[in-house]
N, C-alpha and C positions, 0 to 999 in steps of 0.2 A: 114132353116135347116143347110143348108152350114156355117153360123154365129156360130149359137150353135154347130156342130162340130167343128169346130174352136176353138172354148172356151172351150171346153174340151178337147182339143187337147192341148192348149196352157196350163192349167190345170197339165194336165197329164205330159205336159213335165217339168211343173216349181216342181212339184213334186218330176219327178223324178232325177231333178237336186239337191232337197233335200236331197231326202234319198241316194242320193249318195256321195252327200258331206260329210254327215253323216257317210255314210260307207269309205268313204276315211279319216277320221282324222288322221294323222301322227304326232308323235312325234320323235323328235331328241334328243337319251341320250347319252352324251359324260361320258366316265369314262378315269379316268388316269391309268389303267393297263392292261397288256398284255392279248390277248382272251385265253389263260390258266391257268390267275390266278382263285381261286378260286369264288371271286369274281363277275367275269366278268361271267363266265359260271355260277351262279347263276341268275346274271341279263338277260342273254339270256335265260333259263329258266323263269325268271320272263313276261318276253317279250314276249315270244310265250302262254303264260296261258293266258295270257291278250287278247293277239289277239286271241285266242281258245273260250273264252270266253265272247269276244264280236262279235265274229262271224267274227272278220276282220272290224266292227265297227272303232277298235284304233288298228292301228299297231305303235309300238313302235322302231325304228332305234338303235341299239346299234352301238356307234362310239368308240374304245376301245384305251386302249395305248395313250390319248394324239393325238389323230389326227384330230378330233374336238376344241377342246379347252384344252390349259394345265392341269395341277391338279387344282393350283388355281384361276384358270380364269372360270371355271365351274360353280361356285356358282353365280359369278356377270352374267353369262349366261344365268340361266335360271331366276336369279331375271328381268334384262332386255329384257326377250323376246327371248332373242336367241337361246335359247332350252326350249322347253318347260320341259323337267327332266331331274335329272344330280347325279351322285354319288361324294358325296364330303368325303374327311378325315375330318371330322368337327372340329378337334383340330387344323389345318392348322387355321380356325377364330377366335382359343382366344382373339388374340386381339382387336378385336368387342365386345367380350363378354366374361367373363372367365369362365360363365357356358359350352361353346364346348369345352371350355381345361380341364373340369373334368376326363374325361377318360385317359388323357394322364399325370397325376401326379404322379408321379415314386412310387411306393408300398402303394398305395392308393388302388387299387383292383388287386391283383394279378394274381389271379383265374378266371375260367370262371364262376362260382359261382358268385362270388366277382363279376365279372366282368356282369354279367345279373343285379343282386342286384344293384349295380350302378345304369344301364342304368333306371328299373325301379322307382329308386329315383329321377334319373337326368331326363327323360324324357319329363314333364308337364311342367316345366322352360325351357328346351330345344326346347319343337314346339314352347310355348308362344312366344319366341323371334324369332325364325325363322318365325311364323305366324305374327309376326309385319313387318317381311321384304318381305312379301307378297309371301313367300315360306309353304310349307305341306310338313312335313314328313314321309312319306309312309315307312320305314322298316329301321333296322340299323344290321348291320354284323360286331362282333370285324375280328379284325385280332389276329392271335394269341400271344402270348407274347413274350414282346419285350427284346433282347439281345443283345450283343455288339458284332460285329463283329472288326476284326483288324488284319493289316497286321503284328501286334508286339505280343509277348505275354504281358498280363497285369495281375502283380500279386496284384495292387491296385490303385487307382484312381490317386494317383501322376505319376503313369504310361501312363498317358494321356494327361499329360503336354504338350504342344506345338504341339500335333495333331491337323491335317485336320479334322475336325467335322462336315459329313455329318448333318445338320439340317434341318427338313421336318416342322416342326410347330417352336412356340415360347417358348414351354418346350423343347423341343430338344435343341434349342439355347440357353437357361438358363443352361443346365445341360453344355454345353458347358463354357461355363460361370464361373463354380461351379470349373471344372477339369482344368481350364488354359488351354484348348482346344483352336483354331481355327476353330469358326463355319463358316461352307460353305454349302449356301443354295442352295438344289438339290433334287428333285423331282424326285419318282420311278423311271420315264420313264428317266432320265437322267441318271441313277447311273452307271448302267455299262460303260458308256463315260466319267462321274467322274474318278474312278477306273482306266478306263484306261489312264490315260492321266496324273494321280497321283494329280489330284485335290482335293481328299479326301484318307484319309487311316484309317479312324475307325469312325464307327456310331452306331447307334443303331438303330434295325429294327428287325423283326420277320424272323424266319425260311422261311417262304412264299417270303418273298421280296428276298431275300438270296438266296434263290432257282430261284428265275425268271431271278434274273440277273447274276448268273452264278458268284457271288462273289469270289470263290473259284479258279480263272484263277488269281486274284490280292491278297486276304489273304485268309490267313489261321486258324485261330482262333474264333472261337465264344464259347462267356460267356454266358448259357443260365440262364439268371437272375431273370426273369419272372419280369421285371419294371412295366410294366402295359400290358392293350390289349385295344389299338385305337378304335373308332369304323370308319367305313364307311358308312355314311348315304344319302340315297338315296331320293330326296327331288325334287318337281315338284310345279311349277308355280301355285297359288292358282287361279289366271284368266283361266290358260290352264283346271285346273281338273275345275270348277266350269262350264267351258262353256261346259264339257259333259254331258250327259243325266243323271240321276237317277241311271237306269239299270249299265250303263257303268264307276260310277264311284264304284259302289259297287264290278263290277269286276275287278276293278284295284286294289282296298282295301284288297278284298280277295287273290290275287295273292300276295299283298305285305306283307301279312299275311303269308301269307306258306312260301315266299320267306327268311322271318326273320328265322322262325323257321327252315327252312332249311340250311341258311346261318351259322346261329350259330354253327349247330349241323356237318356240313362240317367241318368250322372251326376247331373245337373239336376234329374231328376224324384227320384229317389233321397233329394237331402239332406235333407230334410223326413222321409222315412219311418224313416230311422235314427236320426233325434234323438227320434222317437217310439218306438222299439225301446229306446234307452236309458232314457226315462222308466220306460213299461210294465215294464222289469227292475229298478226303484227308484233310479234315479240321478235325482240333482238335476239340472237343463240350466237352464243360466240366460246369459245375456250377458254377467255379472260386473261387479262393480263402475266406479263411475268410476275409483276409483282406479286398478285392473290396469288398465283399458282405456287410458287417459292414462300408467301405466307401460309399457305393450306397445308403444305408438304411440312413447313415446319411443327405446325398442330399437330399433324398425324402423328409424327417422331412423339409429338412429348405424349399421344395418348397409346402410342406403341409399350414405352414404356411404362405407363402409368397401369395398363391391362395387364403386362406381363406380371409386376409385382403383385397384381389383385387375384390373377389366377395361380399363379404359384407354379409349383414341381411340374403339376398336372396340365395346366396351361402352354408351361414352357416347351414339354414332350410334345402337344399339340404345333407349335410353330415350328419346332424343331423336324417334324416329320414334313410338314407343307416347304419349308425353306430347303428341302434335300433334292 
């Protein structure tokens, strides 16, 4: 009798070492922006539905700003295991692929319209690759559109000549490229330490980033040009989600589902408030000249073309489906 107590005893405990490991699953998700970007307080909303709705099965860690892992140190993070999810700027990896740099091509989609239309063109080509690199992509959130800030006024592109050119991805540095700029590679969570210290003095970046970093203590001008709208896409380890249960990854999916369509719809409501943030802190916002605007438009054309030959067949079907 004492035996087979025993065994069920032993039973019971190897059980209940189960279902509690089970209930303990942790995840660590590094993002690169402050816990009041728009963003971030999405993802923490995403994080707690998750945990709501697995009962506390998967609690998800938001690590925010860069304090986990850089901007682009993220993505190789959770490919190798060091987190298991992560929010990346996905046009930061064109260079891997020039399907992540479709959203960041200068007047290719301008609109949030434009800008969903996109994503659903580019998307199927977008996990496919990131599914080769043993990543899933669980939701994507533009940022809103992107304008040029500057400590000078700019009445047209040759007015950018010889500028520090804040660049976040490899279309940022092109565009640099294009202006006789000075591109200097700087990451959100750096920018306000750029600025100050005059390692940069004109970029391109959304209302949002603008506002986070308090751009307005170093310049004074933003061109709101609507160039494009980035996305940021949030992407987890295909080993980490495949080793959860059934139940639990369908609550992750549904969360990442509300989380897009709430991200987006933030976003939206969003742009308008931050271009008023930058006024009320003395910056000038204006649309900018014909001249820049007919300068900008001309860049976009040559990087239109310049994407299209770099992604090929695959690329081309990509535009082709968005331009129908």
């Amino acid at each position: 009798m004492r035996a087979t107590v025993a065994t069920f005893a032993a039973a019971a405990t190897l059980a209940a070492a189960s279902f509690s490991a089970m209930a303990q699953t942790k995840w660590d998700m590094p993002t690169a922006y402050p816990a009041s970007n728009f963003h971030t307080v999405n993802i923490e909303t995403f994080a707690k539905d998750v945990e709501r709705a697995t009962a506390g099965r998967l609690t998800i860690t938001v690590h925010d700003n860069g304090s986990l892992f850089k901007a682009n140190e993220i993505k190789r993070a959770v490919q190798s295991g060091q987190a298991q999810i992560g929010e990346v700027l996905i046009s930061n990896f064109s260079n891997e692929n020039p399907l992540f740099g479709i959203d960041s091509i200068p007047f290719l989609a301008t609109s949030y319209g434009d800008a969903r239309k996109l994503w659903q063109a580019s998307r199927p080509a977008v996990e496919a690759a990131l599914d080769k690199q043993g990543l899933k992509v669980l939701y994507a959130v533009p940022w809103p559109p992107q304008g040029i800030f500057s400590a000078k006024p700019i009445e047209s592109a040759a007015d950018l000549r010889g500028a520090k050119w804040r660049a976040y991805n490899p279309n940022t540095s092109r565009i640099a490229q294009l202006v006789g700029a000075q591109p200097v590679t700087i990451q959100a969570a750096e920018l306000t330490q750029a600025l100050a210290t005059g390692a940069v003095n004109a970029f391109m970046t959304s209302g949002a980033t603008g506002y986070d970093s308090k751009v307005w203590e170093q310049v004074k001008y933003y061109y709101d040009v609507a160039a494009w709208l980035p996305k940021n896409i949030v992407i987890v380890s295909k080993r980490a989600f495949e080793a959860l249960d059934k139940p639990t990854q369908e609550a992750v999916l549904k969360a990442a589902a509300d989380a897009e369509a709430r991200g987006w719809r933030e976003s939206e409501e969003k742009t308008a408030w931050y271009l008023e943030q930058l006024r009320k802190n003395g910056m000038t916002v204006s649309k900018g000249s014909p001249q820049l605007q007919a300068d900008l438009r001309k860049i976009g054309e040559t990087m239109i073309e310049e994407w299209t030959r770099q992604a090929g067949a695959e690329g081309a079907a990509v535009l082709a489906i968005y331009r129908k």
